[in-house]
N, CA and C atoms as a LAMMPS dump frame, in Angstrom:
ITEM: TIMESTEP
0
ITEM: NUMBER OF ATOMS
519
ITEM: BOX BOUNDS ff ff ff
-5.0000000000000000e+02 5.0000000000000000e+02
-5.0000000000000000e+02 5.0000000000000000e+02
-5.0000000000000000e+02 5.0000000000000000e+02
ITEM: ATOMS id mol type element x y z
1 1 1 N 347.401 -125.287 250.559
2 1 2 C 347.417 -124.094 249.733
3 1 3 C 348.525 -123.15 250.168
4 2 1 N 348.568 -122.963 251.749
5 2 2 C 350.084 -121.932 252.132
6 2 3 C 351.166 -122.448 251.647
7 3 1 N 350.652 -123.626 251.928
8 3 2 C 352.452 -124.353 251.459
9 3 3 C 352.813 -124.262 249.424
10 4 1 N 351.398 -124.421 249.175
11 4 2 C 351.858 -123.828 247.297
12 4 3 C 352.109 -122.33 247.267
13 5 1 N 352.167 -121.99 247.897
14 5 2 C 351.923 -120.515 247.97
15 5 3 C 353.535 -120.014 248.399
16 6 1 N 354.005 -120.852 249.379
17 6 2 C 355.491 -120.575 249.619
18 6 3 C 356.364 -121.279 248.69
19 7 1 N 356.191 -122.199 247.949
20 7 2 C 356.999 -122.706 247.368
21 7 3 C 357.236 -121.57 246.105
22 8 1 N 355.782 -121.135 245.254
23 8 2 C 355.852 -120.064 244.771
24 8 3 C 356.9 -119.051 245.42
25 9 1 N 356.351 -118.471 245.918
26 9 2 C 357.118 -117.102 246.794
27 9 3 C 359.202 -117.875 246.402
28 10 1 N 359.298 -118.59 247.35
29 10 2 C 360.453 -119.21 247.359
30 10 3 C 361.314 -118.718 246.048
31 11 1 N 360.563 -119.795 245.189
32 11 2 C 360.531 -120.105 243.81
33 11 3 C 361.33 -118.417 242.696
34 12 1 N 360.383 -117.877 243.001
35 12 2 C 360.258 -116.59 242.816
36 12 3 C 361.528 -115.499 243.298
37 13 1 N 361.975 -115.883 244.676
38 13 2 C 363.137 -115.01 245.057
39 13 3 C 363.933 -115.5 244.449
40 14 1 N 364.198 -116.89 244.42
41 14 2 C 365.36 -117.587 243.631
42 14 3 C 365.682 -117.123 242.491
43 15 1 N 364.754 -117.078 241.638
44 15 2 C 364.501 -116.812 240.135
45 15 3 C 364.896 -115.327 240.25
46 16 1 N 364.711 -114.289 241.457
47 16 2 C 365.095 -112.886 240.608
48 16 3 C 366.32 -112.458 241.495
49 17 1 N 366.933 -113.149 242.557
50 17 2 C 368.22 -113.443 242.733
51 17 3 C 369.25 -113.746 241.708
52 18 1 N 368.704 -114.84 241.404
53 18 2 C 369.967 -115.468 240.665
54 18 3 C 369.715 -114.686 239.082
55 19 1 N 369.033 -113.921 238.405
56 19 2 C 368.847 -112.878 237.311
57 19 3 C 369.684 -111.675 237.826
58 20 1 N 369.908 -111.5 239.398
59 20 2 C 370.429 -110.064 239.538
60 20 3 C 371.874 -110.459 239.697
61 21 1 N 372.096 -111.752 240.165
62 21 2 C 373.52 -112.026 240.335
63 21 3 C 374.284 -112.125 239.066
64 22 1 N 373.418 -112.598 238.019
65 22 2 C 374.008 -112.901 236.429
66 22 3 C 374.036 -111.593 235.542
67 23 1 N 373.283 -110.681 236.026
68 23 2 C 373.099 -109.488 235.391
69 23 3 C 374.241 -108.49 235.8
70 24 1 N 374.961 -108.948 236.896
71 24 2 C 376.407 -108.155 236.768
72 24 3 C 377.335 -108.639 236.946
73 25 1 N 377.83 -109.716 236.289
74 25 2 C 378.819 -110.042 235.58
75 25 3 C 379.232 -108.842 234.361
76 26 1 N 380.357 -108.873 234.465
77 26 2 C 381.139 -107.994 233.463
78 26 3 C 380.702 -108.372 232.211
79 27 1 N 380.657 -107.514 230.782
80 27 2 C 380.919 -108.241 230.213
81 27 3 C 382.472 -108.231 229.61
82 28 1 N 382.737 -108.991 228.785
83 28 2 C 384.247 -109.214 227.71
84 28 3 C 384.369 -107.79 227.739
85 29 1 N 385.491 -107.508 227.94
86 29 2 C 386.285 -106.242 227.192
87 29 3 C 387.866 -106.339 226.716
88 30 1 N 387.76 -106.394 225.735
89 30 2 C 389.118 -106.549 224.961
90 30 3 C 389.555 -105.648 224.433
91 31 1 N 390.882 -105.534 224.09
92 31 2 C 391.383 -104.24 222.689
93 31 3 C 390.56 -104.176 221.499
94 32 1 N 390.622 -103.09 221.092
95 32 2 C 390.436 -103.128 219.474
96 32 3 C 391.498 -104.322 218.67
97 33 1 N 392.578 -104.496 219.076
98 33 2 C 393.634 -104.86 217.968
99 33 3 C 393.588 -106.291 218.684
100 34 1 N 393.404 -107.369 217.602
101 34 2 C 393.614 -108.304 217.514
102 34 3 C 394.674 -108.885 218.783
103 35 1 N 394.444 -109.497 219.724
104 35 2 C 395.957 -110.783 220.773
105 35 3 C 395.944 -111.441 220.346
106 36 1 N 396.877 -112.429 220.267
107 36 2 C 397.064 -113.626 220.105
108 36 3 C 397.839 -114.374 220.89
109 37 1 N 397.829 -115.642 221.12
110 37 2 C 398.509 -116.316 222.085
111 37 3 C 398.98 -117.144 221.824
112 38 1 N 399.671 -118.317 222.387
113 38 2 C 400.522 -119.579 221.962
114 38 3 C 399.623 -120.519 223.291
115 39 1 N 398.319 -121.578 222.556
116 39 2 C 397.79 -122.377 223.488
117 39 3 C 398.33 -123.294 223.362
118 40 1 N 399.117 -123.775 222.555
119 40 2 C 399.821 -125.483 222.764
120 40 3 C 399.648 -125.769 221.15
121 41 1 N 400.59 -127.153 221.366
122 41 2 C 400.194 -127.635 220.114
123 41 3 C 400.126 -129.448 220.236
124 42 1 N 399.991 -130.242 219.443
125 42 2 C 399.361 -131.669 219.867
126 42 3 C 399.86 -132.426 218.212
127 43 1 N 400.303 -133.759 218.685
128 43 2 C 400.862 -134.232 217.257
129 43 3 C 399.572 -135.544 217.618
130 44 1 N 399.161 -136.249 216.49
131 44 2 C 398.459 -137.102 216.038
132 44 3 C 398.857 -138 214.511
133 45 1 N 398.492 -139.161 214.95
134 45 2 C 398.949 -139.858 213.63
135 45 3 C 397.643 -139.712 212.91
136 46 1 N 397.732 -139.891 211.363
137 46 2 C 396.459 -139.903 210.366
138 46 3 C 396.901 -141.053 209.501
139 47 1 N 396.077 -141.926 209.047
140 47 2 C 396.436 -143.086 207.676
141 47 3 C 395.347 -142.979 206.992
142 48 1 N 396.146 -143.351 205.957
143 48 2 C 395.918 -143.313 204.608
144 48 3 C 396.471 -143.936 204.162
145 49 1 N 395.413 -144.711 202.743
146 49 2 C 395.918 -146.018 202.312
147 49 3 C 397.337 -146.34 202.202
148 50 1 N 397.534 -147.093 203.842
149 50 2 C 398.025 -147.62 204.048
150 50 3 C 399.51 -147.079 204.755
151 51 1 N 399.214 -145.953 204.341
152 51 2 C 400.197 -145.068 205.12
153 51 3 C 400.181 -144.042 206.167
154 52 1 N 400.798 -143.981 207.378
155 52 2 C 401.064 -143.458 208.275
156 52 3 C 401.48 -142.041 208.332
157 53 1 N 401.067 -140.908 208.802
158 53 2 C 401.485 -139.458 208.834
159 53 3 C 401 -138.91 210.088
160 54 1 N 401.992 -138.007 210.642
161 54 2 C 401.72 -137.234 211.817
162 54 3 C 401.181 -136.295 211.786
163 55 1 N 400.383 -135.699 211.565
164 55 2 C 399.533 -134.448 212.102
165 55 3 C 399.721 -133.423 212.992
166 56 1 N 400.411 -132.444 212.729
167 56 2 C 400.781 -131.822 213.74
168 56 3 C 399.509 -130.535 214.389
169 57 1 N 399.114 -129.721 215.098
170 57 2 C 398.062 -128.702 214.951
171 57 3 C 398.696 -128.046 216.161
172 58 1 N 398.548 -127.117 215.321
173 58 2 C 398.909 -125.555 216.566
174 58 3 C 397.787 -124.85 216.645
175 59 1 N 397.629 -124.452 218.114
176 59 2 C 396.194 -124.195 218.916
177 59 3 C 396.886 -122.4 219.4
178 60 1 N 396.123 -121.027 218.587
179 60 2 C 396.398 -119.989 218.719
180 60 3 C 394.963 -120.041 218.944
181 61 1 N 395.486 -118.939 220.464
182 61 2 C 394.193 -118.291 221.115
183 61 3 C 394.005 -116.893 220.391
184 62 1 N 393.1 -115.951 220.655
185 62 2 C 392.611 -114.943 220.45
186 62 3 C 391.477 -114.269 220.981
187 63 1 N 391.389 -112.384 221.185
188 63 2 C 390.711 -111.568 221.42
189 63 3 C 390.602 -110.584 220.451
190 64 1 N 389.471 -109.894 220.187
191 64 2 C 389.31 -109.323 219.028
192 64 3 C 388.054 -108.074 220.035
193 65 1 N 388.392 -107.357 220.451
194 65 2 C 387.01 -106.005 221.333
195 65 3 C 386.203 -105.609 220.018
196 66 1 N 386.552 -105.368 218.671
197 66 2 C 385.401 -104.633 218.334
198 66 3 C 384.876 -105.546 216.891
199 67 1 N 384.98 -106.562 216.798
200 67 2 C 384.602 -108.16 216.395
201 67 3 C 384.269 -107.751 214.641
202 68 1 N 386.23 -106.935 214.797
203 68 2 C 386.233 -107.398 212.86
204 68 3 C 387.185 -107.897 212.238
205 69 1 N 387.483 -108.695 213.185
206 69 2 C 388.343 -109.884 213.388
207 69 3 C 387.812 -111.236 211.961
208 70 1 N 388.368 -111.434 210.586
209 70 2 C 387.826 -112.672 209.775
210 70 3 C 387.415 -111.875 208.579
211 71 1 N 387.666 -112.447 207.268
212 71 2 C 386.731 -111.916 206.134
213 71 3 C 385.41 -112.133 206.337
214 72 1 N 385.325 -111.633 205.409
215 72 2 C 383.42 -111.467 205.27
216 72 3 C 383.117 -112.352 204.108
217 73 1 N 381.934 -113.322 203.769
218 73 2 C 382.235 -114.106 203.121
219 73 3 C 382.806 -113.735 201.283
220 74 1 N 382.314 -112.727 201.244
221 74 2 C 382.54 -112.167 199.909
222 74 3 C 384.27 -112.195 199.439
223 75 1 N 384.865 -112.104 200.335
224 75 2 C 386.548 -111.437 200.594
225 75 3 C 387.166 -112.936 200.612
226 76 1 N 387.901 -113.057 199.647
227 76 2 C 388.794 -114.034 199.365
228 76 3 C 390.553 -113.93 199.739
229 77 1 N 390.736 -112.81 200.429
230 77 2 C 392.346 -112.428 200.544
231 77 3 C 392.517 -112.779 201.964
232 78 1 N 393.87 -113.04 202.111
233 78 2 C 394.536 -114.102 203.024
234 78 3 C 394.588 -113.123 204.238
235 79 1 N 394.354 -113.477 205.144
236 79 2 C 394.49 -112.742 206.745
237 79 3 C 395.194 -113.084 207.079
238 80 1 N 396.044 -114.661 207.582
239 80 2 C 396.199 -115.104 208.658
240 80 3 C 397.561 -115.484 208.474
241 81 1 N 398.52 -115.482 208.838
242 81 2 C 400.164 -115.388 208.29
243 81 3 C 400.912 -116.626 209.142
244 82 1 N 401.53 -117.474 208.578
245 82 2 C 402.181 -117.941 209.445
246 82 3 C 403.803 -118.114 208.605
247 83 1 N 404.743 -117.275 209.546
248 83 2 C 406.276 -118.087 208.622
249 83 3 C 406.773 -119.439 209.844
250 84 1 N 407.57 -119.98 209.071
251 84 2 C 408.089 -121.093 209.458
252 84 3 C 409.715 -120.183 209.335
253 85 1 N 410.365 -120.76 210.774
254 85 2 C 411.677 -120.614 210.535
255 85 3 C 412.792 -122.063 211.416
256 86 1 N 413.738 -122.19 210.803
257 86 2 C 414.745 -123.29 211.246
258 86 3 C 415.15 -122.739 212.738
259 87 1 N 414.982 -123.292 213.987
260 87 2 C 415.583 -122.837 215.013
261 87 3 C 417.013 -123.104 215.257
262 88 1 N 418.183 -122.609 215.148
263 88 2 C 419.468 -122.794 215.345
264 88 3 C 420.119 -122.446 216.415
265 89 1 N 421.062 -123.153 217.237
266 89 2 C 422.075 -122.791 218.408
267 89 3 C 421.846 -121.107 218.418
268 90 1 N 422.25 -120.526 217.391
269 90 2 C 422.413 -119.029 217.538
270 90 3 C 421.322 -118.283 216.808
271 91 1 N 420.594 -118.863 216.612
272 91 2 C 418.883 -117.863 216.75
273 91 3 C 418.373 -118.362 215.505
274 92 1 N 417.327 -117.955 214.683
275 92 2 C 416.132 -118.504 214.052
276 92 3 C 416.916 -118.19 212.138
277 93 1 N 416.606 -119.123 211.653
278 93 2 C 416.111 -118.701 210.13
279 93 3 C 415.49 -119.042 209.374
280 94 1 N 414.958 -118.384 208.328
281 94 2 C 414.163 -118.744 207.645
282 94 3 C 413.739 -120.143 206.815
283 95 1 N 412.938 -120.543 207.259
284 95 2 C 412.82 -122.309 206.749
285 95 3 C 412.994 -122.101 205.131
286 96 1 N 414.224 -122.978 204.723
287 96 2 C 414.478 -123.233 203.327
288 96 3 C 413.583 -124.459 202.722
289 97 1 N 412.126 -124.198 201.717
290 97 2 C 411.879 -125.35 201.637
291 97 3 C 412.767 -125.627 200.296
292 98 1 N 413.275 -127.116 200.218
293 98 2 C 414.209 -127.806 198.997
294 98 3 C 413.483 -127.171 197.294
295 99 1 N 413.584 -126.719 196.341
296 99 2 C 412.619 -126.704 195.081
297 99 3 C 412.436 -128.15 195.098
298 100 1 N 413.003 -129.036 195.319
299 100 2 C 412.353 -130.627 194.502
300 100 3 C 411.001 -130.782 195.477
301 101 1 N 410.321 -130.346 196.352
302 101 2 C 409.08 -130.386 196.824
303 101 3 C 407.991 -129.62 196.012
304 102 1 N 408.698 -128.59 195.15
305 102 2 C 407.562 -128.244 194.169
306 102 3 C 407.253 -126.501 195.002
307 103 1 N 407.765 -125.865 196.155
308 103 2 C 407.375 -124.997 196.656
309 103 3 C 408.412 -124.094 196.535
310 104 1 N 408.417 -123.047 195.939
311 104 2 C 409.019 -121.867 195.384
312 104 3 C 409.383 -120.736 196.476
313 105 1 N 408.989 -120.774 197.617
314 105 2 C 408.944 -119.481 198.384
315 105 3 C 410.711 -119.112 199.033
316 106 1 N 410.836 -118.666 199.234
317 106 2 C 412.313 -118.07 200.162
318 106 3 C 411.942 -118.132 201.309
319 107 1 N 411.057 -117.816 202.378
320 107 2 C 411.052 -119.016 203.519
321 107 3 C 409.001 -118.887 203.542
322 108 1 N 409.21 -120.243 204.054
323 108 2 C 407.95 -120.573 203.677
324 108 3 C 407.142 -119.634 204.657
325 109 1 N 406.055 -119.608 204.031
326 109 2 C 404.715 -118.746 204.753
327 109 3 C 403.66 -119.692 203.98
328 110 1 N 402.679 -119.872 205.109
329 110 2 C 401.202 -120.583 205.005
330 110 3 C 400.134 -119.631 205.533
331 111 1 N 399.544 -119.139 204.093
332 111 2 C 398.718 -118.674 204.196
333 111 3 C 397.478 -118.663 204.202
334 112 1 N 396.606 -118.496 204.927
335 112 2 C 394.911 -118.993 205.619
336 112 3 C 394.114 -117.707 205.659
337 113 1 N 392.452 -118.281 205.568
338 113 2 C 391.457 -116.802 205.531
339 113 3 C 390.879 -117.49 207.07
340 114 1 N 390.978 -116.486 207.746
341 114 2 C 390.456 -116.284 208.646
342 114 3 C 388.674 -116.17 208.98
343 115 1 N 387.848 -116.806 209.343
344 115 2 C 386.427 -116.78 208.818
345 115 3 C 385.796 -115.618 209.871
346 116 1 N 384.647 -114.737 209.371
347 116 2 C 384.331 -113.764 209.662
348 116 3 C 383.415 -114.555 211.407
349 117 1 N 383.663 -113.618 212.34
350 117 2 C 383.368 -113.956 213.435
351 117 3 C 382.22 -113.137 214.091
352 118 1 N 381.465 -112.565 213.561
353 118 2 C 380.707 -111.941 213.841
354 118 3 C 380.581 -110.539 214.599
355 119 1 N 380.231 -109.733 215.028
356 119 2 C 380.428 -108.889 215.786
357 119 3 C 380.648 -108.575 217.108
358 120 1 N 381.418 -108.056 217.379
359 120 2 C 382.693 -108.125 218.844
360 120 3 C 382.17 -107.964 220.224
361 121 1 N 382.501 -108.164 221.149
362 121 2 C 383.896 -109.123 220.862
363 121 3 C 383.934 -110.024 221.212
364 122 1 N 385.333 -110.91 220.365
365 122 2 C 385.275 -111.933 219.843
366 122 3 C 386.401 -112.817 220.645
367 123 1 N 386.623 -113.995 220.816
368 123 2 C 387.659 -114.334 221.94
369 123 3 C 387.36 -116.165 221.151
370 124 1 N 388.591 -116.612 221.144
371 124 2 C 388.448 -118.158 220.548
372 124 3 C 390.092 -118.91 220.61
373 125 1 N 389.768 -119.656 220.311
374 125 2 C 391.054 -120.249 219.529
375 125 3 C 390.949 -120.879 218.068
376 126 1 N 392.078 -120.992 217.244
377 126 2 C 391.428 -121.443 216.001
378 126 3 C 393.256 -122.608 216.271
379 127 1 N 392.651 -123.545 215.172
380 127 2 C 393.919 -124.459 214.75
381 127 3 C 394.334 -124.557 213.348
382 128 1 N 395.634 -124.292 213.169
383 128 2 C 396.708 -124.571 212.291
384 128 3 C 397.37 -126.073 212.117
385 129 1 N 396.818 -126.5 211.308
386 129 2 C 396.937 -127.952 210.762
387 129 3 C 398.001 -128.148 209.726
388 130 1 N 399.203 -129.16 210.246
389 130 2 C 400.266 -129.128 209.612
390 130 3 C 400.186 -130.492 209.346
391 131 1 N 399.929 -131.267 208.456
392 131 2 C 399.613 -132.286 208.441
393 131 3 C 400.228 -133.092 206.667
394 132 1 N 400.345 -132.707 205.437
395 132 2 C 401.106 -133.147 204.655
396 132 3 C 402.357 -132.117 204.388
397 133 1 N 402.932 -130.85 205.041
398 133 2 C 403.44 -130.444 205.714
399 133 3 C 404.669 -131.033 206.098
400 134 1 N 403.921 -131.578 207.602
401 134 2 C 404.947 -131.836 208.98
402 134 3 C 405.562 -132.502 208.266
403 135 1 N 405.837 -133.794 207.211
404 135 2 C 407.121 -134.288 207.201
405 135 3 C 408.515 -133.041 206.066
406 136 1 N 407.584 -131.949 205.905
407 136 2 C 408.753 -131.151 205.022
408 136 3 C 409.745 -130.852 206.183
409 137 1 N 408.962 -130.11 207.15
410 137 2 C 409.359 -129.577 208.748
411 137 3 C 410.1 -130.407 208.858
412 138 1 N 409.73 -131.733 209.238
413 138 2 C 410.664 -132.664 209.718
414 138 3 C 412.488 -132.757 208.813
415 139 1 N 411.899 -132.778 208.119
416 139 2 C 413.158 -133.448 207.323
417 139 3 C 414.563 -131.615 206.892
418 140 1 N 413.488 -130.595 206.69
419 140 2 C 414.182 -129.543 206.622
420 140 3 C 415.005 -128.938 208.26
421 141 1 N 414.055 -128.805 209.11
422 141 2 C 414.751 -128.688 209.839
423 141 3 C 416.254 -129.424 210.86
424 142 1 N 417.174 -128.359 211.379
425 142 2 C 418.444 -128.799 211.575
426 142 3 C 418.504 -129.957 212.736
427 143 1 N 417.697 -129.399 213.509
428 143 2 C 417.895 -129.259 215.446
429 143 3 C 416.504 -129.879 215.601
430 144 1 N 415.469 -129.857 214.751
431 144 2 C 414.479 -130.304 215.128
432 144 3 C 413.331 -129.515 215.985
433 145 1 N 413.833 -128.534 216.01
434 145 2 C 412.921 -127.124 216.635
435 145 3 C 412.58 -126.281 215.707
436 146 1 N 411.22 -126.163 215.355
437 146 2 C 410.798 -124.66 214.375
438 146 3 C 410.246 -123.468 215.233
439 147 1 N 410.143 -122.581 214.527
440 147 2 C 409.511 -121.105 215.6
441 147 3 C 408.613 -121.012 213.993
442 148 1 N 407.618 -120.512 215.134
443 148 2 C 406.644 -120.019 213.988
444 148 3 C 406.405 -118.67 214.527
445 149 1 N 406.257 -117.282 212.838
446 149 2 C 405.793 -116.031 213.396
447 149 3 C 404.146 -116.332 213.116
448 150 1 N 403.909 -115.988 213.564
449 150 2 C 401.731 -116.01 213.217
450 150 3 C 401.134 -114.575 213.678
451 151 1 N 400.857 -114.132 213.051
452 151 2 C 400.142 -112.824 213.078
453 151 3 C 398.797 -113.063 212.137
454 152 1 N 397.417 -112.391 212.327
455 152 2 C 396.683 -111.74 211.844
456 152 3 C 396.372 -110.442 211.133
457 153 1 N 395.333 -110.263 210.074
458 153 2 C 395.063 -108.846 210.028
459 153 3 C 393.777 -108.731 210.239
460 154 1 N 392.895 -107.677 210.666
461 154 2 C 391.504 -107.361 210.812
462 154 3 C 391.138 -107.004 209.45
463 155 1 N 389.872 -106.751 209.406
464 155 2 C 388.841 -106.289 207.886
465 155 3 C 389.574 -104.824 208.246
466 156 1 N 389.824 -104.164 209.203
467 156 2 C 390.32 -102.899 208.834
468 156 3 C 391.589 -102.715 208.544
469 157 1 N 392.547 -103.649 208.445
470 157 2 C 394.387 -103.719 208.129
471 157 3 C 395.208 -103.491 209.132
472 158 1 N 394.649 -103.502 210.271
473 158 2 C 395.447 -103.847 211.328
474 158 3 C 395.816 -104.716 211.737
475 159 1 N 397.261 -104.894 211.698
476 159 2 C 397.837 -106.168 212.103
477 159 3 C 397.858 -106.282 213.918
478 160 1 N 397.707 -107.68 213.54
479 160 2 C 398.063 -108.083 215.072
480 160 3 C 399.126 -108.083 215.437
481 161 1 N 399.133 -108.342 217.028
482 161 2 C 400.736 -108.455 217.616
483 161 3 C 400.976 -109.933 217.032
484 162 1 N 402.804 -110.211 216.87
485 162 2 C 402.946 -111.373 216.581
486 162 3 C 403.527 -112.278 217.402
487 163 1 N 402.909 -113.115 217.476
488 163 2 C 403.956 -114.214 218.535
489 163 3 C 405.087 -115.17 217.701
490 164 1 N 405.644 -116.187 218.59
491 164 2 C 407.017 -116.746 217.937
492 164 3 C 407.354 -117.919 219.045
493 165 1 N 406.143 -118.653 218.76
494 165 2 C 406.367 -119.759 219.531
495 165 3 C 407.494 -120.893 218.78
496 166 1 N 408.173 -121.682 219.623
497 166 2 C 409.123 -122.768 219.335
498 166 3 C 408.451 -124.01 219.509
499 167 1 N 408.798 -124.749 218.604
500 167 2 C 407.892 -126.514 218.713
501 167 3 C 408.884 -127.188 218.422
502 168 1 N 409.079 -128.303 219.286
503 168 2 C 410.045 -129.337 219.084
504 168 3 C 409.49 -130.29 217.871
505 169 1 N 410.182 -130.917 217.334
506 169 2 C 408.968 -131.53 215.885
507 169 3 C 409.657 -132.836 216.241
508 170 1 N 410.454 -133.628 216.968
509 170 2 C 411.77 -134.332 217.32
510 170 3 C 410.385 -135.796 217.522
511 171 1 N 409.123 -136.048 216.685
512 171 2 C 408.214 -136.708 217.433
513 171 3 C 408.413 -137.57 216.423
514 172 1 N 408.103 -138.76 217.088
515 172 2 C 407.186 -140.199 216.375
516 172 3 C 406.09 -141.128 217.101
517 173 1 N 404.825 -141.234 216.343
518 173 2 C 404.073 -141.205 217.286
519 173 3 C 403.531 -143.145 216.839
């Protein structure tokens, strides 16, 4: 019986130890305004009948402190920005896509809704899937290097900071 009795007891310090050790941990504290980061990016092949395509996906991190970060499902307008530009010897321009691809823009932008993330704060990564795409990239670009700008906006219209990561696209997989 002492000995159930200590295992209890034991049992018991453990249990409100390890509650006091977890109970002060910090929690998250982030900005109000949207970060963003450059986590990598990863090429993959995909087929389809019978044909072969690379997949490209860019992995952007993020922090969001007061978690109104994403539409709400009601909200159909585009958050999430990405331009494409040609990387050149002497600095960046705007990716020309050809008209015979059917895409009208003066330099391309791919635009995405960002899905509502609940209330803050909010910290993730999401992926950008370039995948019938990557062979425009491929074939438009000079050098074989694109920079992408990618920025966000919040439900309140604050834009995020933007990053301008460079990707070699020079792949066959």
């Amino acid at each position: 019986m002492k000995n159930a009795i200590a295992k209890i007891r034991f049992f018991l310090i453990i249990s409100l130890v390890s509650v006091g050790l977890f109970s002060c941990l910090p929690e998250e504290n982030f900005p109000n305004e949207t970060i963003l980061t450059f986590e990598g990016v990863e090429f993959s092949t995909f087929v389809e009948s019978n044909f072969t395509f690379i997949e490209m996906i860019v992995r952007i991190g993020f922090q969001d402190g007061d978690g109104n970060l994403g539409n709400l499902r009601s909200d159909t307008t585009y958050n999430l920005f990405v331009h494409v530009f040609d990387v050149l010897p002497d600095g960046a321009i705007p990716m020309q896509i050809s008209h015979n691809y059917g895409v009208d823009w003066e330099d391309w932008i791919r635009l995405s809704r960002f899905p509502d993330l609940g209330p803050g704060p909010v910290s993730g990564t999401f992926n950008i899937h370039f995948l019938s795409e990557f062979g425009l990239l491929q074939g438009q670009s000079q050098y074989g290097i694109v920079q992408f700008k990618v920025y966000v906006y919040d439900r309140a219209g604050i834009r995020s900071e933007v990053i301008t990561p460079n990707i070699n696209i020079n792949v066959s997989l």
